[in-house]
C-alpha positions in Angstrom: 5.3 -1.5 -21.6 6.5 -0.3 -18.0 3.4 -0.3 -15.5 1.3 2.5 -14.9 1.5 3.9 -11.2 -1.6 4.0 -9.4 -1.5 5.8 -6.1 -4.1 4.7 -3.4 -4.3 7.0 -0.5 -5.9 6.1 2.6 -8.8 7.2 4.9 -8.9 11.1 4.5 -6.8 11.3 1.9 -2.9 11.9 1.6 -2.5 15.9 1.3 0.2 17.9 0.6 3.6 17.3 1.7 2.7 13.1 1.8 4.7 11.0 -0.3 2.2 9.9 -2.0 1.4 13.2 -2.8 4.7 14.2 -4.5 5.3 11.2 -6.4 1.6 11.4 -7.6 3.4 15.3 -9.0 6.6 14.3 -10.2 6.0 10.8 -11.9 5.6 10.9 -14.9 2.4 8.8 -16.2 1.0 8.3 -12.6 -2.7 8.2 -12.0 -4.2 8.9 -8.3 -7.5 7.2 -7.5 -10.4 10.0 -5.8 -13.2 8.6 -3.5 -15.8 10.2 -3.3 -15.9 10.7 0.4 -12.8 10.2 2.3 -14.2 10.9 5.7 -16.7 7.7 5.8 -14.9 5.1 3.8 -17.7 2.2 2.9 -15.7 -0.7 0.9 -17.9 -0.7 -2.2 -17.4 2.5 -3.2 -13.8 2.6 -2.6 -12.8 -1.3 -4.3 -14.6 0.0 -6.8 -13.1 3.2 -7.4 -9.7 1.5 -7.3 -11.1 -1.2 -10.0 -12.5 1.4 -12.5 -9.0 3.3 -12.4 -7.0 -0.1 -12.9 -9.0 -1.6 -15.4 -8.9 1.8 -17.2 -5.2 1.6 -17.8 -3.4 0.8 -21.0 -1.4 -2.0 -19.4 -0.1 -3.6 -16.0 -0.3 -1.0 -13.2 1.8 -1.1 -9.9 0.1 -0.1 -6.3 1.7 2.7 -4.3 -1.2 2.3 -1.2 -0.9 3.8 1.8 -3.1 2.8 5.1 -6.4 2.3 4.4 -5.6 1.9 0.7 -3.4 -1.0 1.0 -6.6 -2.6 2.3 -8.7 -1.6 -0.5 -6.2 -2.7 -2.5 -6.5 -6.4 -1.4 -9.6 -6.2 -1.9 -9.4 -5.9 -5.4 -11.7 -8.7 -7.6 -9.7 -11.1 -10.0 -10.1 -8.8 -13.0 -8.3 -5.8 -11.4 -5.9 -8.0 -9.6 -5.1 -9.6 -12.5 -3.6 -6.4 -13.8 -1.8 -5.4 -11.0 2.0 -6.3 -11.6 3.1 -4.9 -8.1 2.0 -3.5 -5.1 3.8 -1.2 -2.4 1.3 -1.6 0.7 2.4 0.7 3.0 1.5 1.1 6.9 -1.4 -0.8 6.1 -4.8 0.2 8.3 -6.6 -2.3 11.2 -10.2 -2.0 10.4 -10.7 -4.3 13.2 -9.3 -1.8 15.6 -11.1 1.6 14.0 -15.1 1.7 14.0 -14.8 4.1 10.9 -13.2 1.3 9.2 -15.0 -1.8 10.4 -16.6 -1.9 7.1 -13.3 -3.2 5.2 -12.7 -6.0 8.0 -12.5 -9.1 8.0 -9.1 -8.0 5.7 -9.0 -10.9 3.2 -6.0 -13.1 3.9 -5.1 -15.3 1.1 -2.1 -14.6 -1.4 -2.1 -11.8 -3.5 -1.6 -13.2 -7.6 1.1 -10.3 -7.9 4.6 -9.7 -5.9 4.2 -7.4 -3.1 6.0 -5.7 -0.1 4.3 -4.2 3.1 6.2 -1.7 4.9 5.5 -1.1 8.3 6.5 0.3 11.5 7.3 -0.8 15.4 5.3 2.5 16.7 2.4 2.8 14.3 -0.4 4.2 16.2 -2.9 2.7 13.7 -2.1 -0.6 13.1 0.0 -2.7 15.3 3.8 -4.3 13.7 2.4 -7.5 14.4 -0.7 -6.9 12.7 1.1 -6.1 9.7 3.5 -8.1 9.9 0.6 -11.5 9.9 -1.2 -9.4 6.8 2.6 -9.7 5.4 2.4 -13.4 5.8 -1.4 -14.2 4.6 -0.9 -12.6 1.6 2.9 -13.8 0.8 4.2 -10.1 0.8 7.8 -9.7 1.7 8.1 -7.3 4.7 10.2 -4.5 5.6 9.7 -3.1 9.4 10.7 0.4 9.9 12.0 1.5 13.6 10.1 4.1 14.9 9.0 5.5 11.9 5.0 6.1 13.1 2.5 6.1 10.2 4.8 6.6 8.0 3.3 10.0 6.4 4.0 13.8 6.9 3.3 13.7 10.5 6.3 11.1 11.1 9.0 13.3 9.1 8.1 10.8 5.2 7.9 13.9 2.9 9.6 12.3 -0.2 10.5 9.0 1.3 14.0 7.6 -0.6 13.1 4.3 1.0 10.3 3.8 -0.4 10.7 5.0 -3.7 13.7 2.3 -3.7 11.1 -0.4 -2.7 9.0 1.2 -5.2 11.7 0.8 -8.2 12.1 -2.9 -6.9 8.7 -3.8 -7.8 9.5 -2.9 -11.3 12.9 -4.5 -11.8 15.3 -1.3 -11.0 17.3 -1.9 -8.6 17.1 -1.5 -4.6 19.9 0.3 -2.9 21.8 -2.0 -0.7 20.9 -0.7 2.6 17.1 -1.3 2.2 16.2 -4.5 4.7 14.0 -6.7 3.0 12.7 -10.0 4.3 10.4 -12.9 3.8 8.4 -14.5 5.9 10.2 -18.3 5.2 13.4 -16.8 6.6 11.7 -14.4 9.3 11.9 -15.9 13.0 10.2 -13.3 15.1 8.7 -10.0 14.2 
């Protein structure tokens, strides 16, 4: 049974034109998670949005998060988790750094129990490279760092993002296309 995709937008929601907005059009099968408010994100609400919709698949799903969804996606409880198969967690949000967000920090930091990849980007105004690139390592993601590629939605020229629809496909065993740059920690010297 191929995974279900489940598409977690962040705070204020992904709108038209977003990646996540096109594939959540054009794939076939894929489910889109709704908060109820996307202004004033509280972690309860939204964890548990994101666990209803998971556990309410057929089968295994695979994460397409974006931002502040990549961390409610890591904060997912074992029963959810458990069904996740893959996760793209994409220019993931620093509620440390935004007083919106502070309810979602501390971010958990041990391994995720499914294979996933965190993109992010040198210039993100939201969350620092470094930042990301230490949520990479604590939860034994691999990590692809874009260059200058901002938050990585609408607003930074990713309409239908090829890139990520490649990193996408390699979470559920199609192939990557070869110039995609993807890393582990264990052989990463120096963000």
């Amino acid at each position: 049974m191929q995974p279900t995709l489940v598409i977690v937008p962040g705070w204020r929601d992904s709108g038209p034109g977003h990646w996540q907005s096109l594939w959540a059009e054009r794939m076939q099968g894929a489910v889109r998670v709704v908060q109820d408010d996307w202004d004033s994100p509280h972690r309860a609400p939204w964890v548990g949005a994101l666990e209803k919709l998971v556990l309410a698949q057929p089968g295994p799903v695979v994460i397409a998060a974006h931002s502040l969804g990549c961390i409610t996606t890591v904060h997912l409880g074992p029963a959810a988790a458990a069904r996740v198969a893959g996760a793209l967690l994409v220019a993931p949000a620093d509620p440390e750094r935004r007083a919106v967000l502070h309810d979602f920090a501390p971010v958990p930091s041990t391994p995720l129990p499914y294979r996933s990849i965190v993109v992010a980007s040198s210039n993100d105004p939201f969350c620092p490279v470094r930042r990301a690139g230490a949520y990479a390592r604590s939860w034994g993601s691999e990590f692809v760092r874009m260059q200058n590629a901002g938050h990585i939605n609408v607003e930074s020229g990713h309409g239908d993002w090829p890139l990520g629809l490649a990193l996408l496909g390699s979470l559920t065993d199609a192939p990557v296309r070869p110039s995609v740059r993807r890393e582990t920690f264990d052989n990463l010297a120096t963000l």
